[in-house]
C-alpha positions in Angstrom: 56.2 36.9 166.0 57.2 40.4 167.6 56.4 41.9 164.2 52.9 40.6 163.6 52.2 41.4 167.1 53.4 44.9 166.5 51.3 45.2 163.0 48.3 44.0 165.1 48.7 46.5 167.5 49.4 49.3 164.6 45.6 48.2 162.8 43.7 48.0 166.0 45.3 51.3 166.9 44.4 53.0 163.7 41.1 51.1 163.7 39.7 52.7 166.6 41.5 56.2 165.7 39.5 56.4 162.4 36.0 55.5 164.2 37.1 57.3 167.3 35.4 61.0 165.5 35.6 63.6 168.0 33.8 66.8 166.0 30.8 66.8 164.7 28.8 69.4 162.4 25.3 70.1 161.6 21.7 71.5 162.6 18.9 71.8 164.9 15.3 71.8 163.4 12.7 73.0 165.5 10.7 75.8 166.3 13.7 77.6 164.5 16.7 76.5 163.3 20.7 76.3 164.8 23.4 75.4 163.2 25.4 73.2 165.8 29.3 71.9 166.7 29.8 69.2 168.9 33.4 68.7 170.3 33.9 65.3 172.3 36.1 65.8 175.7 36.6 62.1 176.0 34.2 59.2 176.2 31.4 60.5 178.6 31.6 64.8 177.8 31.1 67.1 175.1 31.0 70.9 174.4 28.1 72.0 172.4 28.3 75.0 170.4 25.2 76.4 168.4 23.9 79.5 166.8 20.4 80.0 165.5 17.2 81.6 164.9 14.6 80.9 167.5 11.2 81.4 166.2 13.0 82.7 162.8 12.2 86.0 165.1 15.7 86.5 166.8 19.4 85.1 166.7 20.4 84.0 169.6 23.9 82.1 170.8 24.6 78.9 173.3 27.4 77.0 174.7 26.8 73.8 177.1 29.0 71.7 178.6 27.0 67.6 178.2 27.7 64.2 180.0 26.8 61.6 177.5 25.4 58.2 179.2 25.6 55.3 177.0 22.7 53.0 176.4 24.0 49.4 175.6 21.2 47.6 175.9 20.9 47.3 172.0 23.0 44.8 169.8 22.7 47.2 166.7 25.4 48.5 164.5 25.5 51.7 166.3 25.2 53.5 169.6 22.3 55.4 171.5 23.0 58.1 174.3 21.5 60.1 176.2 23.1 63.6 177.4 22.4 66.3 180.3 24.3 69.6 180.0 24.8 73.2 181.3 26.0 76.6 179.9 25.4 79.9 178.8 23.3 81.5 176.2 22.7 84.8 174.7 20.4 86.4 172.3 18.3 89.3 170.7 14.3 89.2 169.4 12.6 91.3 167.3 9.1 89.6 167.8 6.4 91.4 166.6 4.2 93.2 169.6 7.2 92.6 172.3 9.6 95.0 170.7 13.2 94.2 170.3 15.1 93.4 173.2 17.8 91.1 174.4 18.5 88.3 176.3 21.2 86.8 178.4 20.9 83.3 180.9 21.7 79.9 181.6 21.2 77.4 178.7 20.5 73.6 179.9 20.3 70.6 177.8 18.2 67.3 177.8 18.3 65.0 175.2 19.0 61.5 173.4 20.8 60.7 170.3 21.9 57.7 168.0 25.0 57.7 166.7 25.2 55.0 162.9 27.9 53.0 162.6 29.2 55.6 159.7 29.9 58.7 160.6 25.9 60.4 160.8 24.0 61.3 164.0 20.6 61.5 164.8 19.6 63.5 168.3 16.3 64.7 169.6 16.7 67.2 172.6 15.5 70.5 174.5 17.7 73.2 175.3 16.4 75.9 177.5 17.4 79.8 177.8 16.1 81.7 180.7 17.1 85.1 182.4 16.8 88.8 182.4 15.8 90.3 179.5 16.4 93.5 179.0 15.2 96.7 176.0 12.0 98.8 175.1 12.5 100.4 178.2 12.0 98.0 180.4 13.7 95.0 182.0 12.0 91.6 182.7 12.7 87.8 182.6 13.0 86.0 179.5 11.3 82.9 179.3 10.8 82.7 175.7 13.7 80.5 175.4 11.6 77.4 177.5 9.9 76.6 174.3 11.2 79.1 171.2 13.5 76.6 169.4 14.2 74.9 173.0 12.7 71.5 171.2 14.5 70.3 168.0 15.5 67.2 166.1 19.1 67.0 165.4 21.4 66.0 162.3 25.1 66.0 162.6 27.7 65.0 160.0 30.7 63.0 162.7 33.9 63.4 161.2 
């Protein structure tokens, strides 16, 4: 008896380890493109990691730090969330007209996603940059990043 309880307790344990996937890789597709690393810190955080081009006029850098909220109202294979997030983003433009200049601010984060019961994700969210912005001789405040790739569908590979 001790020994089937102890192999029940070995699958269940390596049952939830295997589905448990705390990394995920992929991209953002917007008004640009990112290429984007989730790391889960537990069940209700994560650390989003992403580099892109906003506008496909700029490269630009951003870390947030996400609470996930779980929505279990569904009785489907998978899971739906939704997240809220702060951090820090970076970035320079070339856009044509503004001259080049640069960009550094506070990145938050707003969004939902569904997770499939194999290891694929599916997100929609915005992710806003804004602060000083500085080159071409002058220094202003960047709010380009409300709307340049802010807004973007998400695919991520969970593994």
């Amino acid at each position: 008896m001790k020994k089937l309880l102890v192999l029940v307790a070995l699958i269940a344990i390596s049952a939830v380890a295997v589905n448990a996937q705390k990394r995920a890789i992929g991209a953002r597709l917007g008004y640009g493109a990112d290429f984007s690393y989730q790391h889960n810190m537990g069940e209700k955080n994560m650390l989003e990691l992403e580099v892109g081009l906003p506008a496909f006029s700029g490269i630009e850098a951003a870390a947030t730090y996400d609470w996930l909220f779980p929505i279990s109202s569904w009785k489907e294979a998978g899971s739906w969330n939704w997240y809220a997030g702060v951090g820090a983003g970076a970035g320079y433009s070339w856009l044509w007209g503004w001259g080049n200049y640069g960009y550094v601010g506070v990145a938050g984060r707003l969004g939902i996603e569904y997770n499939f019961d194999f290891p694929l994700s599916l997100s929609l969210d915005w992710r806003p940059i804004f602060g000083p912005r500085f080159g071409s001789g002058n220094i202003g405040f960047y709010d380009g990043g409300l709307y340049y790739g802010a807004i973007a569908w998400g695919i991520r590979y969970r593994f």
